[in-house]
N, C-alpha and C positions, 0 to 999 in steps of 0.2 A: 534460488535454492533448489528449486527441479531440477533447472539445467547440469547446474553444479553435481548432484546425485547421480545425474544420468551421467556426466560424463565421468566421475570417479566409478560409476560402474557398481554400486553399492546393491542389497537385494533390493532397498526399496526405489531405491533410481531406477534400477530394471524393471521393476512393477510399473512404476509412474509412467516411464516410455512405452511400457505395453499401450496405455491408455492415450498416451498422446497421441504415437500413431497411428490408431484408429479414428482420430476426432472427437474423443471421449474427453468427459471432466475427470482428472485425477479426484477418487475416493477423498472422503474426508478423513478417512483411518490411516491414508497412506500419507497422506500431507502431515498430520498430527504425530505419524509417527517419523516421519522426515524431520520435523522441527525438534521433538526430543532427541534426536540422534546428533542431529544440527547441534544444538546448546550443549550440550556435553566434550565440545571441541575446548581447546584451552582458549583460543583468541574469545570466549562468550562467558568465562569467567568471569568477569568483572563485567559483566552485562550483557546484554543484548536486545535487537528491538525486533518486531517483528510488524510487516508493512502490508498490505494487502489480506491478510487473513488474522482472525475471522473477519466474514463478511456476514455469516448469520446467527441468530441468535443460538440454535441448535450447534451448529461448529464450536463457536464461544463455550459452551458448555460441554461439550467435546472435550474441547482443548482446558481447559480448566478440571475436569476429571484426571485427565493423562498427565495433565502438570503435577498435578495433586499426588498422585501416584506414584509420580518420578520424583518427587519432596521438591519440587521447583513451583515458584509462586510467582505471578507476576507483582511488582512494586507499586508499577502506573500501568494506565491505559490513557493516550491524549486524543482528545477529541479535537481538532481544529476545526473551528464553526468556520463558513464562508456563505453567504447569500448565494442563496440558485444560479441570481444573473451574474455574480461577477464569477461565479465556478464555468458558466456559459462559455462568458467572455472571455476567460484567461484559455479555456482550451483553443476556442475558436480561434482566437488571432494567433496560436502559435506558430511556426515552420523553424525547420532542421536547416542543416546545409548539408548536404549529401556529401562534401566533401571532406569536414573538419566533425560531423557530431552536434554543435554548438547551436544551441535552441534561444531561436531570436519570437520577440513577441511585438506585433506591429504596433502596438500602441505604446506597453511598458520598458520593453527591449528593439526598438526599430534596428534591423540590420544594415549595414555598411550600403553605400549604393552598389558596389563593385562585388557582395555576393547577392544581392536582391532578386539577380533574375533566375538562382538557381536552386533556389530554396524549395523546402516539399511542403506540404501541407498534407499531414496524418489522413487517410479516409475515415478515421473514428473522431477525428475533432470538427466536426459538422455539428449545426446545432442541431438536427434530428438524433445523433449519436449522442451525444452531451446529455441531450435532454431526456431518453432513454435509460443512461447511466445514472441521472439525477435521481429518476424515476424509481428505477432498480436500488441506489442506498438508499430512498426514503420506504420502500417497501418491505427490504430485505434484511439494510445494515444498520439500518438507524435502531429499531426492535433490541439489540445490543447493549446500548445507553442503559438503560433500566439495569440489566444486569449488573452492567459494572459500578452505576454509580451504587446498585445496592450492597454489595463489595467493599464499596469506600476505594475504589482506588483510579476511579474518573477524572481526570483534569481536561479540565473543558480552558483553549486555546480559541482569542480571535484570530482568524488567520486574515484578516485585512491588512493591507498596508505592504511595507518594501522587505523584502525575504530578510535580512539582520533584524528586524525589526520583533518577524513571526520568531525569528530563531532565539532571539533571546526572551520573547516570551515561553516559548516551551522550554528552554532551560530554565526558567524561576518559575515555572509550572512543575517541571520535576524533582527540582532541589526544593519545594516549602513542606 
């Protein structure tokens, strides 16, 4: 959605770029007001999701003000629970193929022998990174939880198991 701003050239896309290319975190007032601007497109009529933010309890309640304001309510909020180690795991073993995009996982997804030896391995899916970011939502985003289940509109998702499996649990997470 930054990108997207910055490249349609919007005023807050131009604010947000000010901040990026200095090395800065984009505002939480600019982000909040990028997403209201964002959902007022027609393809978010009929819904939308929103993936990475909030990430803290204060943004959450941020963005729950300006929702509120703009007469927009979130429906759900889904939680997909994952254990430490298998969130570890599934980063760590992941690699790309620089050439195709297509993210192969050595244990869940082993890739073909014949792109094997050309595959990347992320610098942030280490387990010192992993473990870092683990650290950081249970610090930061987990604080969250509370609020939304006191909302009533938390659904809490195992995310164990084979991706159809996750996905139609959070579909009959968000349709009950």
């Amino acid at each position: 959605m930054l990108r997207a701003a910055v490249k349609e050239g919007t005023a807050l896309g131009q604010e947000a770029d000010r901040f990026m290319k200095a090395g800065k975190l984009v505002p939480d007032e600019v982000v909040i007001g990028m997403i209201l601007e964002r959902i007022t497109k027609p393809d978010c009529a009929a819904g939308f999701m929103l993936d990475g933010f909030p990430r803290t309890r204060p943004q959450a309640e941020a963005l729950d003000q300006a929702m509120r304001e703009a007469g927009v309510e979130l429906d759900a909020v889904v939680l997909i629970e994952v254990p430490d180690a298998l969130l570890e795991e599934r980063a760590c073993g992941r690699r790309t193929d620089p050439d195709t995009g297509t993210i192969y996982h050595l244990k869940y997804n082993p890739p073909p022998a014949e792109v094997a030896g050309r595959l990347v391995h992320r610098k942030d899916d280490t387990v010192e990174a992993v473990t870092t970011r683990i650290q950081k939502y249970h610090s930061e985003t987990a604080p969250i939880v509370p609020f939304y289940l006191a909302k009533n509109i938390l659904r809490r998702v195992d995310g164990v198991g084979n991706p159809d499996d996750i996905t139609q649990r959070i579909t009959a997470a968000l349709n009950a």
